[in-house]
C-alpha positions as CSV (number, residue, x, y, z in Angstrom):
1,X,-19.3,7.2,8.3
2,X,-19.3,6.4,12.2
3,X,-15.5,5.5,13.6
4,X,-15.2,2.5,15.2
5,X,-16.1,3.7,18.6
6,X,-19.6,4.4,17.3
7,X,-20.0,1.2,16.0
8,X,-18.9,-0.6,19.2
9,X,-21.2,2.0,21.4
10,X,-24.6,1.0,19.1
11,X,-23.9,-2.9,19.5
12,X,-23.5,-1.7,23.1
13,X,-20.2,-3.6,23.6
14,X,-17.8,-2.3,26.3
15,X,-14.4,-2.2,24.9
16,X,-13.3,-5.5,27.3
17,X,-16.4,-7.0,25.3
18,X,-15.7,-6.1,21.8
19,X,-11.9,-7.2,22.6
20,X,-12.9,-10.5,23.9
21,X,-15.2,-11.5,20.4
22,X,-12.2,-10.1,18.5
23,X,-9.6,-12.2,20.3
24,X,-7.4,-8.8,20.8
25,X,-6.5,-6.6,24.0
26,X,-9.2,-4.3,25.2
27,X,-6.1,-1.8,25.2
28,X,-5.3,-2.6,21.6
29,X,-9.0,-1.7,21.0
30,X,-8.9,1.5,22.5
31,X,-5.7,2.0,20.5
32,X,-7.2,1.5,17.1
33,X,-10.3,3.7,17.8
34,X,-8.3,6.3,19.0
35,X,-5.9,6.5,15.6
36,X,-2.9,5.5,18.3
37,X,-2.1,2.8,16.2
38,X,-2.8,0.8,12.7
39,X,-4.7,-2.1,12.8
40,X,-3.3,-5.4,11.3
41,X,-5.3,-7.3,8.4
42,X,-5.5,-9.8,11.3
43,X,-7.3,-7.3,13.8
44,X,-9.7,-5.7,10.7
45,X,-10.7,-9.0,9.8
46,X,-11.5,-9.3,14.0
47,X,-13.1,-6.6,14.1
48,X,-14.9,-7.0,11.5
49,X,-16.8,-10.4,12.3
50,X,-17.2,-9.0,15.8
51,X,-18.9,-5.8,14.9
52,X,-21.0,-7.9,12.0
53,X,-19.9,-6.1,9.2
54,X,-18.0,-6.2,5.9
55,X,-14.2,-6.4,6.1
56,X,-14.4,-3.5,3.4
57,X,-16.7,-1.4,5.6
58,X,-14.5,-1.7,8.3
59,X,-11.3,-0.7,6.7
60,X,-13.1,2.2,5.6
61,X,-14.2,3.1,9.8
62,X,-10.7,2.4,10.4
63,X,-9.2,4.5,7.5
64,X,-11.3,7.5,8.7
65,X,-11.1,6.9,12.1
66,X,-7.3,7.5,11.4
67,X,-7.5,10.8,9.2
68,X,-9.8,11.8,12.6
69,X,-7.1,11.4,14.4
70,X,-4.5,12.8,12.2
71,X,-6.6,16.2,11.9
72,X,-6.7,16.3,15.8
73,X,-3.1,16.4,16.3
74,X,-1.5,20.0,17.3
75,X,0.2,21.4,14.2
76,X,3.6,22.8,14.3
């Protein structure tokens, strides 16, 4: 399944552009699709509406988007 990056890049949204029809912080943004952080219900809902899909789908993108990250952290 793409990660949320992928499915801003295909709607050809910058991440100031997807921010702005989400109502969050292009920082935040950049954030989420980097695993940095969780997103709130709030922001998946956001996100969701912004990026025309499902609220389901898009917890799903940002569930894997954070295992992505998770496996690219150094190990001990």
């Amino acid at each position: 399944m793409p990660g949320l990056k992928e499915l801003r890049s295909r709607k050809r949204l910058s991440l100031e552009a997807l921010g702005y029809l989400a109502n969050l912080d292009p920082a935040t943004v950049s954030r989420i699709e980097r695993g940095v952080v969780e997103a709130s219900p709030r922001s998946t809902v956001a996100l969701a509406r912004a990026l025309g899909t499902s609220v389901a789908r898009m917890r799903q993108v940002l569930a894997d988007s954070a295992e992505e990250a998770l496996s690219r952290e150094p190990g001990p």
